[in-house]
Residue frames as qw, qx, qy, qz and C-alpha x, y, z in Angstrom:
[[0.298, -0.384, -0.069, 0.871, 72.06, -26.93, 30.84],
 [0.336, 0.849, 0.309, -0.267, 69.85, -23.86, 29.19],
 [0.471, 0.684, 0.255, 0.495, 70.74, -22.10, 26.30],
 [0.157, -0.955, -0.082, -0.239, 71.75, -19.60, 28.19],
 [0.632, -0.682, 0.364, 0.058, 73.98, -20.71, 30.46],
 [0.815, 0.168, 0.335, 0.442, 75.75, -22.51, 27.57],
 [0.296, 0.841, 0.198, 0.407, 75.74, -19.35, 25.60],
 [0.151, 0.951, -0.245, 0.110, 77.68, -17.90, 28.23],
 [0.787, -0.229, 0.477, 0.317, 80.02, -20.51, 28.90],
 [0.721, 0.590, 0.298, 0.207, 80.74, -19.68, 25.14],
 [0.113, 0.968, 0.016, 0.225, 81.75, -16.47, 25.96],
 [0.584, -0.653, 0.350, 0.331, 85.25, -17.36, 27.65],
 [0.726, -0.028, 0.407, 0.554, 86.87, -18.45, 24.42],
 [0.385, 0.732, 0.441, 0.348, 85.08, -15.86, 22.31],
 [0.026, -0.981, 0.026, 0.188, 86.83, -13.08, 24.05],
 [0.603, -0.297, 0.493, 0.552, 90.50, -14.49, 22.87],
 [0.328, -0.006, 0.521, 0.788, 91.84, -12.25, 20.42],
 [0.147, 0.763, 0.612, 0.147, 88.09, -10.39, 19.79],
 [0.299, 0.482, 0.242, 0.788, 87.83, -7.28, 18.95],
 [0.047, 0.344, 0.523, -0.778, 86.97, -4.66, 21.50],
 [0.481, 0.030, -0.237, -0.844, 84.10, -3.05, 19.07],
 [0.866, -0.168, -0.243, -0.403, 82.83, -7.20, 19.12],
 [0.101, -0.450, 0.803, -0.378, 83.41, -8.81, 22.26],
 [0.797, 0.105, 0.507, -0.311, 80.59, -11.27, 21.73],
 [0.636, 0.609, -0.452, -0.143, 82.75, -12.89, 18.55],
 [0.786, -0.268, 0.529, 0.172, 83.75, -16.44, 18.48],
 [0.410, 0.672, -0.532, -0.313, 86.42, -17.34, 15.78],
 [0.881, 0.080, 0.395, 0.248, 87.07, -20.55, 13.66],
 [0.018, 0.553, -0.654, -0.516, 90.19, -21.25, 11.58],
 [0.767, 0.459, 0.387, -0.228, 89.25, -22.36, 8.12],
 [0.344, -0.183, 0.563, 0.729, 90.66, -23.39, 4.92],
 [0.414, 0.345, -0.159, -0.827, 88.71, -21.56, 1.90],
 [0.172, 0.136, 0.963, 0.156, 86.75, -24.21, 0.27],
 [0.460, 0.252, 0.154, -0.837, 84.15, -22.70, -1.59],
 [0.308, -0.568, -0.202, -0.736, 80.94, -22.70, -2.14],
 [0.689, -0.519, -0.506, 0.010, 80.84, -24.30, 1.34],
 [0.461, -0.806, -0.075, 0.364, 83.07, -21.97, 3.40],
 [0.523, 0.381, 0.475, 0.596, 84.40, -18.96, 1.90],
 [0.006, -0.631, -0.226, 0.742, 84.71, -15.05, 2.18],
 [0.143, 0.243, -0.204, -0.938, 83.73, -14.40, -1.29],
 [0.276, -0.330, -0.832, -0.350, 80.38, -15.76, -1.14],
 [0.473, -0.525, 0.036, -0.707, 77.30, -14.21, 1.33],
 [0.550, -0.569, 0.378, -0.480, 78.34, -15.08, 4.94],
 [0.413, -0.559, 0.719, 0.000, 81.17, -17.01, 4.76],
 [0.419, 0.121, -0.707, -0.556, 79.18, -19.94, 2.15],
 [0.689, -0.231, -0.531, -0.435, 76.74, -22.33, 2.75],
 [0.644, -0.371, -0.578, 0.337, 78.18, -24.08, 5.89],
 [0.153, 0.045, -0.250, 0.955, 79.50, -20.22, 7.30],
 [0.426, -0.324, -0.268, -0.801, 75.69, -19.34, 6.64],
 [0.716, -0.412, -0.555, -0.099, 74.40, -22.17, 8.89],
 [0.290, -0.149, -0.373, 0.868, 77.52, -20.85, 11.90],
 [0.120, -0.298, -0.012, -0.947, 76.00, -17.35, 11.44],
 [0.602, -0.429, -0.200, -0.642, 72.45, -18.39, 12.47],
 [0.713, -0.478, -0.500, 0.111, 72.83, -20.52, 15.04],
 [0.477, -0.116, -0.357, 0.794, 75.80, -18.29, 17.05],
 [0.123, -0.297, -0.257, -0.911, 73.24, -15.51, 16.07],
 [0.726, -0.441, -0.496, -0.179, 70.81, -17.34, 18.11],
 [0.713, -0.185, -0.331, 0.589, 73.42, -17.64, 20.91],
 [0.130, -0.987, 0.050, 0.078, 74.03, -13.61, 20.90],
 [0.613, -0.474, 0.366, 0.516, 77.31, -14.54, 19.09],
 [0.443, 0.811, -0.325, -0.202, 78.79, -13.01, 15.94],
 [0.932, -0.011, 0.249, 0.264, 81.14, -15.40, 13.78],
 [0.039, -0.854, 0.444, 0.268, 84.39, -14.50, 12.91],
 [0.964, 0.234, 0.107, -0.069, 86.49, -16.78, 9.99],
 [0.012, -0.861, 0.450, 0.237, 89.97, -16.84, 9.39],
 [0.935, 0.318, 0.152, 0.022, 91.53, -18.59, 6.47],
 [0.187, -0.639, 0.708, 0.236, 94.83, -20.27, 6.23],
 [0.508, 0.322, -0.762, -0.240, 96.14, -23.22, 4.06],
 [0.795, -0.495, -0.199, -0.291, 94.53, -26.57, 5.36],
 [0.674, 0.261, -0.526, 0.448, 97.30, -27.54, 7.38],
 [0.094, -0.480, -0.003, -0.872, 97.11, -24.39, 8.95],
 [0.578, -0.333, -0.283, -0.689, 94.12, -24.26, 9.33],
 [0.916, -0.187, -0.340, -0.098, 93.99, -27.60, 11.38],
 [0.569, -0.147, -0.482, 0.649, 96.78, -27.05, 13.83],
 [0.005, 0.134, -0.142, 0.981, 95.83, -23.31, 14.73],
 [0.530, -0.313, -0.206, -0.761, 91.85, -24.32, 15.30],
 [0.811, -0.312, -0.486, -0.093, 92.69, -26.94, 17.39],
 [0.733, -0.067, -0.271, 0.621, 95.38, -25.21, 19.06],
 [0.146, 0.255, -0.097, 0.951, 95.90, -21.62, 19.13],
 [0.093, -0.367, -0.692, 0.615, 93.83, -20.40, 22.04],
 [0.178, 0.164, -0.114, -0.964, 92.23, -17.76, 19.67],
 [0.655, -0.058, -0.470, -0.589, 89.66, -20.05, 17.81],
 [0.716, -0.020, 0.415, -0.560, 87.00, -22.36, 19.34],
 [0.647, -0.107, 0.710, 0.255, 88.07, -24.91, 16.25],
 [0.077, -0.263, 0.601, 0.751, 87.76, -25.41, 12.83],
 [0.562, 0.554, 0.334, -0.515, 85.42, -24.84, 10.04],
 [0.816, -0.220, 0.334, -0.418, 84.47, -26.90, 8.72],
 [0.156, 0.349, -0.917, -0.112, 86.04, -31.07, 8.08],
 [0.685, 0.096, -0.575, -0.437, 84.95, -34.32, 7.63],
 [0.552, -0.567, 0.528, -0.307, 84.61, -37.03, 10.58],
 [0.740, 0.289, -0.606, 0.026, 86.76, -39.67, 10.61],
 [0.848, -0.352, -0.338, 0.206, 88.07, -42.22, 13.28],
 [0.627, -0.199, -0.251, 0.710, 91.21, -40.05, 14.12],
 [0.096, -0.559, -0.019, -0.823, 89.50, -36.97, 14.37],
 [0.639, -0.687, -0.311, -0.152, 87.49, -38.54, 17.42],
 [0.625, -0.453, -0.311, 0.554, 90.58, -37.41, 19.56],
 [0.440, 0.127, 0.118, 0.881, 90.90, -34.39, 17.90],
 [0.225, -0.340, -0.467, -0.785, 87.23, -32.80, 17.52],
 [0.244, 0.367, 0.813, -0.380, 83.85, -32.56, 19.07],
 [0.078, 0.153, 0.639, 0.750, 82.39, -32.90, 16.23],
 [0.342, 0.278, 0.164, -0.883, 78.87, -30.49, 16.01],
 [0.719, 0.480, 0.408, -0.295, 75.41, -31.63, 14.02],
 [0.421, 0.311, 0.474, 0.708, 76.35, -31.86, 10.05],
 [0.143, 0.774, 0.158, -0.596, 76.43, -28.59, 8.52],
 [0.474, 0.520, -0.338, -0.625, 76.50, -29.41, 5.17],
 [0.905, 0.152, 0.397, -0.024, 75.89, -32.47, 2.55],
 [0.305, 0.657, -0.543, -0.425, 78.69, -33.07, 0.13],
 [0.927, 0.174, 0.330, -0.026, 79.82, -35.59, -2.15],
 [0.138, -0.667, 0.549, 0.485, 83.19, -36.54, -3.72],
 [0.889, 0.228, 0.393, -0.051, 83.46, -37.74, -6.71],
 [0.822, 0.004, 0.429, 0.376, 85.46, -39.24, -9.63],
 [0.318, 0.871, -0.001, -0.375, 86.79, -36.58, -12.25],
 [0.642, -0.174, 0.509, 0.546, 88.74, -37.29, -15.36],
 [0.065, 0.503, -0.187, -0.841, 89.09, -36.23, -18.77],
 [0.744, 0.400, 0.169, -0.508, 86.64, -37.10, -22.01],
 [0.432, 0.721, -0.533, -0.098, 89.46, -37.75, -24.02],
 [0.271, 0.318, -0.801, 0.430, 90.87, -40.04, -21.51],
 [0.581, -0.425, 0.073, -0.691, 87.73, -41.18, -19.08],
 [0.095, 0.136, -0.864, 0.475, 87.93, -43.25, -15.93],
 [0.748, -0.339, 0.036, -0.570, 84.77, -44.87, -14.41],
 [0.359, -0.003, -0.932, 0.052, 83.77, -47.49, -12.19],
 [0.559, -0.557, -0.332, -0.517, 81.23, -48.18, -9.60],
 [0.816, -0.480, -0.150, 0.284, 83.65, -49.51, -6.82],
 [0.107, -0.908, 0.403, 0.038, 86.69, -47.53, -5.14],
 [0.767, -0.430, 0.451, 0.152, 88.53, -50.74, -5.04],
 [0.768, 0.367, 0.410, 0.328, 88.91, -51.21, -8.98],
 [0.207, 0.971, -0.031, 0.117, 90.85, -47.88, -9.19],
 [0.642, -0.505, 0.513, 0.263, 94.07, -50.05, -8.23],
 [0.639, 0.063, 0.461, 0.612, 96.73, -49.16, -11.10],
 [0.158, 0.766, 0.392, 0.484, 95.05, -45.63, -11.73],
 [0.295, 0.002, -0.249, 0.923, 97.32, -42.56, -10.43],
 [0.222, -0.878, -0.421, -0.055, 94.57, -40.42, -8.40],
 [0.272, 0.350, -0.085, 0.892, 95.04, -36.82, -7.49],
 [0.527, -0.648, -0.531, 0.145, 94.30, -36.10, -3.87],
 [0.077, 0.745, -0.230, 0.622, 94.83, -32.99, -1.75],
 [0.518, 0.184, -0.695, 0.464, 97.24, -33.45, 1.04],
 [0.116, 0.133, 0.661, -0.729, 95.59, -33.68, 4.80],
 [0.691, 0.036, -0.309, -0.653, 91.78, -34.18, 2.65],
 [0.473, 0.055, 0.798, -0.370, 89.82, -36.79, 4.09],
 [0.215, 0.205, -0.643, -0.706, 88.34, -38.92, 1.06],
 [0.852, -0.190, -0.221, -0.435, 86.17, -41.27, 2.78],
 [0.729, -0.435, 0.524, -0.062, 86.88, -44.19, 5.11],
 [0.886, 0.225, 0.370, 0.165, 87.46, -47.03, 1.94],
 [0.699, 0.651, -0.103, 0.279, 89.52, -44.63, -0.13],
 [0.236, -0.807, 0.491, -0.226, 91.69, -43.06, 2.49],
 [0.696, -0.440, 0.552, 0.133, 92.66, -46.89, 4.02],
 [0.813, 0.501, 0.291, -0.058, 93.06, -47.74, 0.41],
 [0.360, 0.812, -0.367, 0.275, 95.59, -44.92, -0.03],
 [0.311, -0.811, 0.444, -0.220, 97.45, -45.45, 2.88],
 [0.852, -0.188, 0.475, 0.118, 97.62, -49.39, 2.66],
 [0.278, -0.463, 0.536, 0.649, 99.42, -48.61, -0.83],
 [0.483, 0.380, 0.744, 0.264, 96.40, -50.53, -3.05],
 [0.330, 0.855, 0.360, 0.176, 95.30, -47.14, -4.34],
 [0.625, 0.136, 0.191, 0.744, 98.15, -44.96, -6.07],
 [0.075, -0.948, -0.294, 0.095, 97.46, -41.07, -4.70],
 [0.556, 0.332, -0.038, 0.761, 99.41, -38.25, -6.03],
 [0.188, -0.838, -0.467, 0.209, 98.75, -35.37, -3.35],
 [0.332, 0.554, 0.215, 0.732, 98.46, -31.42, -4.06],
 [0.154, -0.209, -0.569, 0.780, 97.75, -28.58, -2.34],
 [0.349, 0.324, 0.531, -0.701, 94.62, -27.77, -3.47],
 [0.673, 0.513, 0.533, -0.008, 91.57, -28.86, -5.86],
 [0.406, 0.893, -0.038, -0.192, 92.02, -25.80, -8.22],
 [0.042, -0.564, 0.800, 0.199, 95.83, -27.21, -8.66],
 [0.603, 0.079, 0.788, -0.096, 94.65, -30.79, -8.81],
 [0.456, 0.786, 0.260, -0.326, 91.98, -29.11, -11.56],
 [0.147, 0.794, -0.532, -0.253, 95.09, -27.73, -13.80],
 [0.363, -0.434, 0.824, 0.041, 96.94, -30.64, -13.12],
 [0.597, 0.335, 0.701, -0.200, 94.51, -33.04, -14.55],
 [0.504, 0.828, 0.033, -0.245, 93.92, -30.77, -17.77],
 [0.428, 0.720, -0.531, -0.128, 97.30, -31.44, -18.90],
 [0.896, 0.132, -0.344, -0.246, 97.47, -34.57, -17.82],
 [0.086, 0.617, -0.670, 0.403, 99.58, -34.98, -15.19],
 [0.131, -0.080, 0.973, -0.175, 97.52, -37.73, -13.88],
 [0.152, -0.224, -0.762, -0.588, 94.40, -39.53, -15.29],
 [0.416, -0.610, -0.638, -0.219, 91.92, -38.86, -12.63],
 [0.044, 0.131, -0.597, 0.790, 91.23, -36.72, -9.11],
 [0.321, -0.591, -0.738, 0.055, 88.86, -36.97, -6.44],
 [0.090, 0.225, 0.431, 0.869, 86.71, -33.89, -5.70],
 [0.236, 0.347, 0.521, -0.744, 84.05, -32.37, -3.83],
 [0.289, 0.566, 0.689, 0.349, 81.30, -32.35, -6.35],
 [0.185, 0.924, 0.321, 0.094, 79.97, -28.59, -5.70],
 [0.358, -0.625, 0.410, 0.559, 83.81, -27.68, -4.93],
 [0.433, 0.145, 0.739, 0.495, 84.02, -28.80, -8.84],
 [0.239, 0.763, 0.440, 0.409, 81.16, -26.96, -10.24],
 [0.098, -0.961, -0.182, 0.186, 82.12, -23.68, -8.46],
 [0.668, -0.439, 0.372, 0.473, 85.60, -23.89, -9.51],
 [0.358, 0.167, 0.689, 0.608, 85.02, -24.70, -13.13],
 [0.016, 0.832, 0.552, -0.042, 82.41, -21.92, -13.01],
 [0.187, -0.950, 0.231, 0.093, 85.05, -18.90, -11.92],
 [0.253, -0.766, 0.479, 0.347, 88.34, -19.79, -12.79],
 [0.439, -0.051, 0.727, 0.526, 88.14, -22.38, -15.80],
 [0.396, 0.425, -0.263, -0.770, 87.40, -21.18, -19.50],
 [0.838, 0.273, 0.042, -0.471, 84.08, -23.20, -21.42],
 [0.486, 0.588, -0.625, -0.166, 87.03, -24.59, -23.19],
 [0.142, 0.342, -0.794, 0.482, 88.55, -26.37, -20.25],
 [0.567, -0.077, 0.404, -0.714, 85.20, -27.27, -18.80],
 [0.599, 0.489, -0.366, -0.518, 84.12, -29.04, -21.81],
 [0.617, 0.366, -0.693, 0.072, 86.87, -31.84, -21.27],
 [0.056, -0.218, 0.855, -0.467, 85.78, -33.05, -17.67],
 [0.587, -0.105, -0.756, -0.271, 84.05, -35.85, -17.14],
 [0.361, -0.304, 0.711, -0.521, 82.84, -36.83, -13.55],
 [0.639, -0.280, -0.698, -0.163, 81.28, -40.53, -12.28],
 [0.478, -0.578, 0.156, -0.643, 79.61, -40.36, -8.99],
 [0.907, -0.259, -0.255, -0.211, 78.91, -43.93, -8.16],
 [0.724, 0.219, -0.571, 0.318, 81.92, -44.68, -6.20],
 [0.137, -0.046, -0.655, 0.742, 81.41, -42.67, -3.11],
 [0.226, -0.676, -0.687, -0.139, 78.29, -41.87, -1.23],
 [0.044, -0.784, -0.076, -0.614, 77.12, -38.66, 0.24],
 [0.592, -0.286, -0.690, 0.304, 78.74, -37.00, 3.30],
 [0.171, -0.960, -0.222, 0.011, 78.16, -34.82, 6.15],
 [0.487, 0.275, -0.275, 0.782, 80.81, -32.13, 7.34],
 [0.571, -0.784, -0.236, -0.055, 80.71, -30.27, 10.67],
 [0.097, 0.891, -0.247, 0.370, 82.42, -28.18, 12.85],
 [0.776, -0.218, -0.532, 0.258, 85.02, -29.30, 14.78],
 [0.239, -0.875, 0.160, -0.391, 85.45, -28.11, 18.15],
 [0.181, 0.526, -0.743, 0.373, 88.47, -28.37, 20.29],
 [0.788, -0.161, -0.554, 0.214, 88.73, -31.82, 22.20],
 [0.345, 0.086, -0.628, 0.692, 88.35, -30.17, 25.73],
 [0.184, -0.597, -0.659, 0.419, 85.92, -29.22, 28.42],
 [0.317, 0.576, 0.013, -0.753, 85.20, -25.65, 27.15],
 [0.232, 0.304, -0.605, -0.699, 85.06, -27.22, 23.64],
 [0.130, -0.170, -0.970, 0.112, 82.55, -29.65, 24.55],
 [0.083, 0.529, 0.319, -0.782, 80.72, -26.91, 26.30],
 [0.243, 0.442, -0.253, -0.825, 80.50, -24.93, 22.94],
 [0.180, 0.086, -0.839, -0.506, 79.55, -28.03, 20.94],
 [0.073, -0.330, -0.827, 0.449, 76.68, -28.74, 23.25],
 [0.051, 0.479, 0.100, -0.871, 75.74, -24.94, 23.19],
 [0.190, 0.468, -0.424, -0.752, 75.83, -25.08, 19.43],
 [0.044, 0.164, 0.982, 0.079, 73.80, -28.37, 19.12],
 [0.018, -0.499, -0.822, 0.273, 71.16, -27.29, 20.70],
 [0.279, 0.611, 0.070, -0.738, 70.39, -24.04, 19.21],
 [0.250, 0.334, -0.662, -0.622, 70.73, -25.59, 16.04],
 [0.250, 0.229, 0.937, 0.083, 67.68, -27.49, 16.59],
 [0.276, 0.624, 0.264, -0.682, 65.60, -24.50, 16.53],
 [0.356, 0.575, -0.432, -0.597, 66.45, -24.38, 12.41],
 [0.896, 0.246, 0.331, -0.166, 65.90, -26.50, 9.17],
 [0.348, -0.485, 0.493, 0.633, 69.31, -27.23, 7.80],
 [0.515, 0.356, 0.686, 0.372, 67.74, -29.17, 4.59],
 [0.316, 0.900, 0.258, 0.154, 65.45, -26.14, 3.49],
 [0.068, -0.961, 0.007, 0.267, 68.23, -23.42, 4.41],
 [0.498, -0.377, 0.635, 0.454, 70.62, -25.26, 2.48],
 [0.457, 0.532, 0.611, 0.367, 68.54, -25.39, -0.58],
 [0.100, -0.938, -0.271, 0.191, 67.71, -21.52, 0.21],
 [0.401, -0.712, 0.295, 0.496, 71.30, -20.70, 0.13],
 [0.507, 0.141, 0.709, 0.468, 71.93, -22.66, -3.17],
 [0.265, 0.765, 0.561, 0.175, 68.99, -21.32, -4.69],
 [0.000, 0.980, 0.107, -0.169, 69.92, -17.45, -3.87],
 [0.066, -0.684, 0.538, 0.488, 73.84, -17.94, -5.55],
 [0.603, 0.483, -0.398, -0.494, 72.53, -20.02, -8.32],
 [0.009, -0.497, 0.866, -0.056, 73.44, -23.34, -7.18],
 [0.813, 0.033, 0.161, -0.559, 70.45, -25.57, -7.34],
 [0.948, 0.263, -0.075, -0.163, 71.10, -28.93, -7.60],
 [0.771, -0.420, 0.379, 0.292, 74.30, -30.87, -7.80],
 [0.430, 0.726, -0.354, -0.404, 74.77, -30.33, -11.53],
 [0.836, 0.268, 0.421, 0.230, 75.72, -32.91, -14.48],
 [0.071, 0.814, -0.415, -0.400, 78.97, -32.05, -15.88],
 [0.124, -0.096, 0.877, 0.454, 79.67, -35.13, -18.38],
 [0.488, 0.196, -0.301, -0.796, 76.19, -34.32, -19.81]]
């Protein structure tokens, strides 16, 4: 099917709930999660930046709307307004939930504790007997998630990192797990040098993943994921991700245990 003809296939969902001024506006439901999706960063953050251009391509303006993830995740797969959610991790029980789109960003979770008090290892498995701080409906990976769920790894779950973050500082459990640039943007804006100072992170236990949009698990949502594939070949995610980084200061992943 052309670009076109996808493009306007697109245009049935995108009029639900649009604005008469923009009637070419498709909406996703999103939990805030900056630097990667996010209204107080340029165009939505890094993954919102990658939406923009391709639907831009399309002749489509993006629209975001942020709720708690929960939320988020029943209203983007449901509520007839949005087209799906922005943006989540694939996992085995999303495949019934998602058509999942190209990656639109590269993350990485990793290990955070405190200097005073530091946790490493190099395996997820040897973190059996070591209370972890997880945020509830977060997707950690395939090995830690069955890990939590079979009971061998001891998760305490929050509602979000920047709690977790707190939580940790005073010690309410010895470790959490952690987006890596969700971590440095956090402790950037809302924690004082002080508080910075005293987190530790170890990488080596998980490996780097993608994250993508998920579109509703039906025949127009297929449609759009198709739509939105294929214009997104036209771009270079790698360089326009560095591009983005580079223009809000983010370069790099960053070494926070020095």
């Amino acid at each position: 099917m052309k670009t076109r003809a996808l493009a306007a296939a697109l245009l049935c969902c995108a009029l639900h709930g649009a604005d008469a001024q923009t009637p070419r506006t498709i909406r996703f439901a999103a939990e805030e999660w900056p630097p990667f999706v996010t209204p107080t960063l340029p165009e939505d953050g890094m993954s919102g930046s990658l939406m923009h251009a391709v639907f831009d391509k399309l002749g489509y303006s993006v629209r975001i709307d942020y709720f708690p993830w929960r939320r988020t995740f029943e209203l983007g797969r449901r509520d007839p307004r949005y087209a799906g959610v922005a943006v989540v991790y694939h996992t085995a029980e999303r495949e019934a939930m998602c058509h999942f789109s190209v990656p639109i960003a590269s993350t990485l979770i990793v290990l955070v504790s405190l200097k005073e008090q530091p946790v490493r290892t190099s395996r997820i498995a040897d973190l059996r007997g070591v209370r972890i701080g997880t945020v509830a409906g977060y997707s950690n990976g395939d090995e830690f998630d069955t890990l939590a769920h079979q009971g061998r790894i001891e998760v305490e779950e929050g509602v979000n990192d920047e709690t977790n973050l707190r939580k940790l500082l005073v010690r309410r459990f010895p470790a959490i797990v952690i987006e890596r640039r969700v971590l440095r943007h956090l402790l950037a804006s809302r924690f004082a040098p002080a508080e910075r100072e005293r987190i530790v992170i170890d990488e080596r236990p998980f490996r780097e993943r993608p994250m993508h949009i998920c579109f509703k698990k039906s025949p127009e949502g297929l449609i759009q994921q198709r739509a939105f594939n294929d214009a997104a070949r036209a771009f270079d995610f790698v360089q326009m991700e560095k591009d983005y980084w580079r223009r809000v200061g983010q370069q790099g992943g960053g070494n926070l245990d020095g």
